[in-house]
C-alpha positions as CSV (number, residue, x, y, z in Angstrom):
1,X,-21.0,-7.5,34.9
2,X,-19.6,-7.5,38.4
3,X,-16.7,-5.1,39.0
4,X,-13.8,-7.5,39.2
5,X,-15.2,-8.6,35.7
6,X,-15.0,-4.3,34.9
7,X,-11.3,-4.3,35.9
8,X,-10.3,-7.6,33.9
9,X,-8.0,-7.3,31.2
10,X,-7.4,-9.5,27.8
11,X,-3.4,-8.8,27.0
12,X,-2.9,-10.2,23.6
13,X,1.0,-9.7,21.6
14,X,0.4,-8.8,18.2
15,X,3.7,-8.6,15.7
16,X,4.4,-7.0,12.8
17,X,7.1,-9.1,11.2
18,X,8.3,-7.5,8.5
19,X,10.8,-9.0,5.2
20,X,12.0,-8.4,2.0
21,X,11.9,-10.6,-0.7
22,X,12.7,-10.2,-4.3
23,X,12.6,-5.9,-4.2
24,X,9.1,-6.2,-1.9
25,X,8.2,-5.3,1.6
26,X,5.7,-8.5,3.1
27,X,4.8,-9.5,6.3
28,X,4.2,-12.3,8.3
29,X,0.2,-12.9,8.6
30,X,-2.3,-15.5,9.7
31,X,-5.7,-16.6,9.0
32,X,-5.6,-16.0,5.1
33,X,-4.0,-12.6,5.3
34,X,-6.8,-10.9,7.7
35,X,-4.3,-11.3,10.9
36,X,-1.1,-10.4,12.1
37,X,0.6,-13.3,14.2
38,X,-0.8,-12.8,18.1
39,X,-1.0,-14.7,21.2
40,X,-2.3,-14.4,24.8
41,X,0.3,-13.0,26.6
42,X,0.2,-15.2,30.1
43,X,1.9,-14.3,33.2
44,X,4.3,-17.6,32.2
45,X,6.3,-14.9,30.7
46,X,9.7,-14.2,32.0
47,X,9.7,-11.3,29.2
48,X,7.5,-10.1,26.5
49,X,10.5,-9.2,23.7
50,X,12.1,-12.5,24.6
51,X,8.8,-14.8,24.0
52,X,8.3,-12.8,20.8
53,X,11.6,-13.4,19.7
54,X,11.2,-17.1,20.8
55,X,8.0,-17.2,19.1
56,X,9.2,-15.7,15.5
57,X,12.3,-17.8,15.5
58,X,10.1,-20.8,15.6
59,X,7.9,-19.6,12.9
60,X,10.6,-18.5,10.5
61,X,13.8,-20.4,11.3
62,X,15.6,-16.9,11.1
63,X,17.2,-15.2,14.3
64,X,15.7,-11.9,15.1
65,X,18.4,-9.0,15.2
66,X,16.0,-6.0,15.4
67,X,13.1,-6.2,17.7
68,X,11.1,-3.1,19.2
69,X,8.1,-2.5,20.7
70,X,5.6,0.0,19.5
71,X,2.2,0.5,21.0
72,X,-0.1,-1.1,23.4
73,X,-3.5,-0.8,21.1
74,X,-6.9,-0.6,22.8
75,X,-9.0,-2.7,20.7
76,X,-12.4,-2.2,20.8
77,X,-13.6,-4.5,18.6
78,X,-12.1,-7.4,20.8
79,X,-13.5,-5.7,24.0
80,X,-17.3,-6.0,22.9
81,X,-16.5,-9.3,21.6
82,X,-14.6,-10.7,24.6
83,X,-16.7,-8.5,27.6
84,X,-13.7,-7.5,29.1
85,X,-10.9,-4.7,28.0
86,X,-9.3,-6.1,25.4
87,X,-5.6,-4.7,24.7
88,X,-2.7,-5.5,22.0
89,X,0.8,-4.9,22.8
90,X,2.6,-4.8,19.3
91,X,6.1,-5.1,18.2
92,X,8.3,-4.7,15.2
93,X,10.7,-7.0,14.2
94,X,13.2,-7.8,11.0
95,X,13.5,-11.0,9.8
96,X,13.8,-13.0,6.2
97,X,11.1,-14.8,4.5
98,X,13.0,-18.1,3.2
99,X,14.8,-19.7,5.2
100,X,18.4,-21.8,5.1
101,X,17.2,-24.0,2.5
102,X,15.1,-21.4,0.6
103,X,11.9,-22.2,1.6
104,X,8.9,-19.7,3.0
105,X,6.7,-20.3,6.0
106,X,2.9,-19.4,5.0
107,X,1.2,-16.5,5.3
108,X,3.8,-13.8,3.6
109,X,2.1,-10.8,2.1
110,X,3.1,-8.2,0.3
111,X,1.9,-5.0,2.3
112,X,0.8,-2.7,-0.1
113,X,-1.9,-5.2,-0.6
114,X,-3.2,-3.3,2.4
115,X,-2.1,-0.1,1.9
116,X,-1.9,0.3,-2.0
117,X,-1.9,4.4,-1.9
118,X,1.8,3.8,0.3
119,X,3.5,2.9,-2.8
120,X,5.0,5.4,-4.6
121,X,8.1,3.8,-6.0
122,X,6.2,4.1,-9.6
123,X,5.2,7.6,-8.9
124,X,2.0,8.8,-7.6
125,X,-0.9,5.5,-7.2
126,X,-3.1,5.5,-9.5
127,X,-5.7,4.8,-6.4
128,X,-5.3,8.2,-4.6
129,X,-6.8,10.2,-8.1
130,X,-9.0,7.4,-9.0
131,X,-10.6,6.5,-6.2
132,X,-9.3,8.5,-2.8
133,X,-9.0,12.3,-3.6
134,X,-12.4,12.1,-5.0
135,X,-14.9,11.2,-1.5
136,X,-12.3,12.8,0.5
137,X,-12.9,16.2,-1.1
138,X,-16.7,15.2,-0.8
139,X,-16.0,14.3,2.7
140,X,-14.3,17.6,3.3
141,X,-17.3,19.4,2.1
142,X,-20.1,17.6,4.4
143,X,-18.8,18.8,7.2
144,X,-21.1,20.2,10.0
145,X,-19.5,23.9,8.8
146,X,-17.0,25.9,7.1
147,X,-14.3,25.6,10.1
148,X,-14.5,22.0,10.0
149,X,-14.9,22.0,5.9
150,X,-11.2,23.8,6.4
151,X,-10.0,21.6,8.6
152,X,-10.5,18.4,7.2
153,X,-9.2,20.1,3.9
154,X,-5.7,20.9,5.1
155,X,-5.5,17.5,6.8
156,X,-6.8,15.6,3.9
157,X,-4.4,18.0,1.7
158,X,-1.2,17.3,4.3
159,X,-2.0,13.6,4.5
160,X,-2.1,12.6,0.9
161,X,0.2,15.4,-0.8
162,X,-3.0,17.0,-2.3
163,X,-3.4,20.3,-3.6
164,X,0.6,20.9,-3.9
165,X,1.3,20.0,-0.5
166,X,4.6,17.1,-1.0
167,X,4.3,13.3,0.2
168,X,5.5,12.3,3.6
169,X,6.1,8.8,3.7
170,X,6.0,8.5,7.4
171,X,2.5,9.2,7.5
172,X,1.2,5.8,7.3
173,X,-0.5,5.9,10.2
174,X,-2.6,9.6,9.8
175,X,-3.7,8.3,6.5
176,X,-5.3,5.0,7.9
177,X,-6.9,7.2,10.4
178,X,-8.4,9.6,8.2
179,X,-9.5,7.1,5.6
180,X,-11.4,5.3,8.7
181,X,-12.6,8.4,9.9
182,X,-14.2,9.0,6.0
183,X,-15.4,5.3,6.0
184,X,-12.8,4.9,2.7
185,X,-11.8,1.6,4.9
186,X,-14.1,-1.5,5.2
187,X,-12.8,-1.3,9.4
188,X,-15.0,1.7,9.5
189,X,-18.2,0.3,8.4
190,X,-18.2,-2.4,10.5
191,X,-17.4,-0.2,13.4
192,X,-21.0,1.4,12.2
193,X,-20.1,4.3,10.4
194,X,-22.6,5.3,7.0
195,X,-20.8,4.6,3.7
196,X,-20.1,8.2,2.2
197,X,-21.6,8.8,-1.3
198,X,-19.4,6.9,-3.9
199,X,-17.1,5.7,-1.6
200,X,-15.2,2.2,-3.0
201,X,-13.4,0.1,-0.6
202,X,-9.2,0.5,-0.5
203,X,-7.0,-1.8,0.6
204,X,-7.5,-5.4,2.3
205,X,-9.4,-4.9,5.8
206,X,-7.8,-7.1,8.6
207,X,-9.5,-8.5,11.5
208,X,-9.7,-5.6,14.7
209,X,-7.5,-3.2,14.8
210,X,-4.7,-5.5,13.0
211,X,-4.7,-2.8,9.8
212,X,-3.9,-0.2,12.1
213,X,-1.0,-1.9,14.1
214,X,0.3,-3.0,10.8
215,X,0.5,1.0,9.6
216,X,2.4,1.8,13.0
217,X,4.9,-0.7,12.4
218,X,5.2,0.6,8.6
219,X,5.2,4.4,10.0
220,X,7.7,3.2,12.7
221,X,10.4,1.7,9.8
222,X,10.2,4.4,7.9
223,X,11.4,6.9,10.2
224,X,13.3,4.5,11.6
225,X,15.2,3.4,8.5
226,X,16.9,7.0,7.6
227,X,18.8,7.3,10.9
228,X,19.3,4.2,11.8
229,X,21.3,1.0,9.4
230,X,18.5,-1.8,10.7
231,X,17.7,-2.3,6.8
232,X,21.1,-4.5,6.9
233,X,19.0,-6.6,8.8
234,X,17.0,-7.7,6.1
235,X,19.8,-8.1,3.5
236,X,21.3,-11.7,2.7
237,X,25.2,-11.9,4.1
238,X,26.5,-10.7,0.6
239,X,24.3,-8.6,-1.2
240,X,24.8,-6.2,-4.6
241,X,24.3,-2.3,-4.1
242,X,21.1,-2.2,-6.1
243,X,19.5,-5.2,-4.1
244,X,20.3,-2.5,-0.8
245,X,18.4,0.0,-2.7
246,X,15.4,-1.9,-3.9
247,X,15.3,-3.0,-0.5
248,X,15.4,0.7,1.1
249,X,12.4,1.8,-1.9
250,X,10.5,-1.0,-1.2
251,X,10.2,-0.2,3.0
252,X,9.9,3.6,1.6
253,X,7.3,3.4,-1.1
254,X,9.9,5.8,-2.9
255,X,12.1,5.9,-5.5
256,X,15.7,6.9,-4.9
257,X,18.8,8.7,-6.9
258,X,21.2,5.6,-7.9
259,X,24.1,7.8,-7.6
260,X,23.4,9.7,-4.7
261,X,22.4,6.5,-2.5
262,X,25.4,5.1,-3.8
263,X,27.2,8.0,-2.9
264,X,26.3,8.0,0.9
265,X,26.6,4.4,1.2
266,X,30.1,4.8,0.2
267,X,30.8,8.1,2.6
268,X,29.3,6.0,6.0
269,X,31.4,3.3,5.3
270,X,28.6,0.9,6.3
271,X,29.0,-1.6,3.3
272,X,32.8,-3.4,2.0
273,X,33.1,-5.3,-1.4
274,X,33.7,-9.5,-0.8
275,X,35.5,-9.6,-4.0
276,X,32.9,-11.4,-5.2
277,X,30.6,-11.1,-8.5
278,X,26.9,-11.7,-9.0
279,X,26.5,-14.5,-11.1
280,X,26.4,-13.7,-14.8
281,X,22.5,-13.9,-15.6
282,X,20.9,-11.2,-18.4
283,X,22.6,-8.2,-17.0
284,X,26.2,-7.0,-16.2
285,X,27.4,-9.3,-13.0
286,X,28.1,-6.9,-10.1
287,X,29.9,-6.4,-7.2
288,X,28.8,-7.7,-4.4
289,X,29.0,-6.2,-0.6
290,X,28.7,-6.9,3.0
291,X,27.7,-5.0,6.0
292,X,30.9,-3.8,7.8
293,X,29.2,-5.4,11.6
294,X,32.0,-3.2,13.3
295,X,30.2,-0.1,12.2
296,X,26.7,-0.7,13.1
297,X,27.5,0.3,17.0
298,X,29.2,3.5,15.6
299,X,26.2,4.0,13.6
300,X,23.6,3.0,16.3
301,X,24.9,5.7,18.2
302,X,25.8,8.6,15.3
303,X,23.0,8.0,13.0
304,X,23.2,7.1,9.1
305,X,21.1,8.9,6.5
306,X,19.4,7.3,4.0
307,X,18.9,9.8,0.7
308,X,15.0,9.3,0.4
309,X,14.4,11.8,-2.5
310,X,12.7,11.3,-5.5
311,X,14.2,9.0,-8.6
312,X,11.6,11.1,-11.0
């Protein structure tokens, strides 16, 4: 390899386009679920965010509100593969899954499909007991010593809520990495790491480091979603207060307080009734709601909080 071929660089723009439909979190993928929508960025480009947003309008016949970008990846398994660096600049971005007409584009998952220990809506997954907890505290114990036997325990135990510590929802990310690093995740085998001893594979691998973009982007909402009212992004133009808050536990993985969520809604002032009712079905019809639009600057700038507690 010569060294202009050393210096060359493979840009590629990788998006995490996330929707929620019918109380659950999906994404937009490609190839059968093992990709993320991605293209070569070229130096055509007038501007990354506004070829994305070109881009995803095309594929979903929905305008983007929220877009944001959120790491440039090194991807090593693209690197070897292509001979040069290989690099993926991600983004987040809102959008809705049907379109005008009601219709879907292809390629919608749900996204616990890849992360099934995220969702704790239900309480604690059955997966992290079952099949997690187990080779991690085997992993934690084949360390090279006792120093590094504690500190895998204490991350292992701050990760996953073990041993009494409490469940952070924002640590998608950390717990991807540390179930790669314990070859729990079928990205680490084929990077060449040794299968521990009982270990059984979780969650659906994606193609190179498309699982681990995906958990930034999920990482990313969370956060982003208590201080911030993007979720109104994903919400129909009239919406019931229980759709908002099946919407918020399904980007959380957590269950929430009816009457305290209903609560703050109420006290930001983010929502207004229509006057309209759902339409009688097997429940009680309810009200239904819209985002007040002249508030979302106010709140852009001063922050709303979401009341992500427990339900249970």
């Amino acid at each position: 390899m010569n060294e202009t071929e050393q210096h060359s660089v493979q840009a590629d723009l990788v998006a995490v386009l996330v929707a929620v439909t019918a109380g659950q979190p999906r994404i937009l993928t490609t190839r059968a679920g093992v990709t993320l929508p991605a293209g070569p960025f070229t130096s055509n480009h007038r501007s990354l965010q506004v070829s994305l947003r070109a881009w995803v309008e095309k594929q979903t016949h929905h305008p983007l509100g929220f877009v944001e970008q959120l790491y440039t990846f090194a991807d090593r398994d693209r690197s070897q593969e292509l001979g040069v660096r290989a690099i993926s600049i991600s983004y987040l971005a809102l959008t809705r899954e049907l379109d005008d007409d009601g219709h879907a584009q292809p390629g919608w998952q749900d996204w616990y499909r890849y992360f099934p220990w995220e969702d704790w809506r239900s309480g604690a997954p059955e997966v992290i007991d079952g099949q997690i907890a187990p080779v991690l505290r085997h992993w934690c114990e084949s360390a090279s010593d006792s120093v590094a036997t504690y500190e895998r325990q204490q991350r292992a135990a701050l990760t996953f809520g073990l041993d009494g510590h409490e469940w952070n929802e924002e640590l998608v990310l950390q717990r991807y990495e540390l179930l790669f690093e314990a070859g729990l995740v079928q990205e680490a085998w084929r990077d060449g790491l040794s299968a521990p001893e009982g270990a059984v594979l979780v969650g659906t691998a994606m193609s190179n480091d498309h699982r681990r973009i995906l958990a930034t982007g999920i990482a990313r909402l969370r956060a982003k979603i208590k201080y911030r009212p993007v979720v109104f992004e994903l919400m129909p133009d009239e919406f019931s207060l229980l759709q908002l808050q099946q919407t918020v536990e399904a980007l959380a993985g957590r269950g929430l307080h009816k009457q305290n969520f209903r609560r703050l809604i109420e006290q930001q002032a983010l929502v207004e009734e229509t006057g309209q009712m759902t339409a009688t079905g097997a429940g009680r019809p309810a009200k239904l709601f819209r985002f007040r639009r002249n508030v979302m600057l106010e709140r852009a700038i001063a922050g709303n909080k979401l009341p992500l507690a427990r339900s249970h």
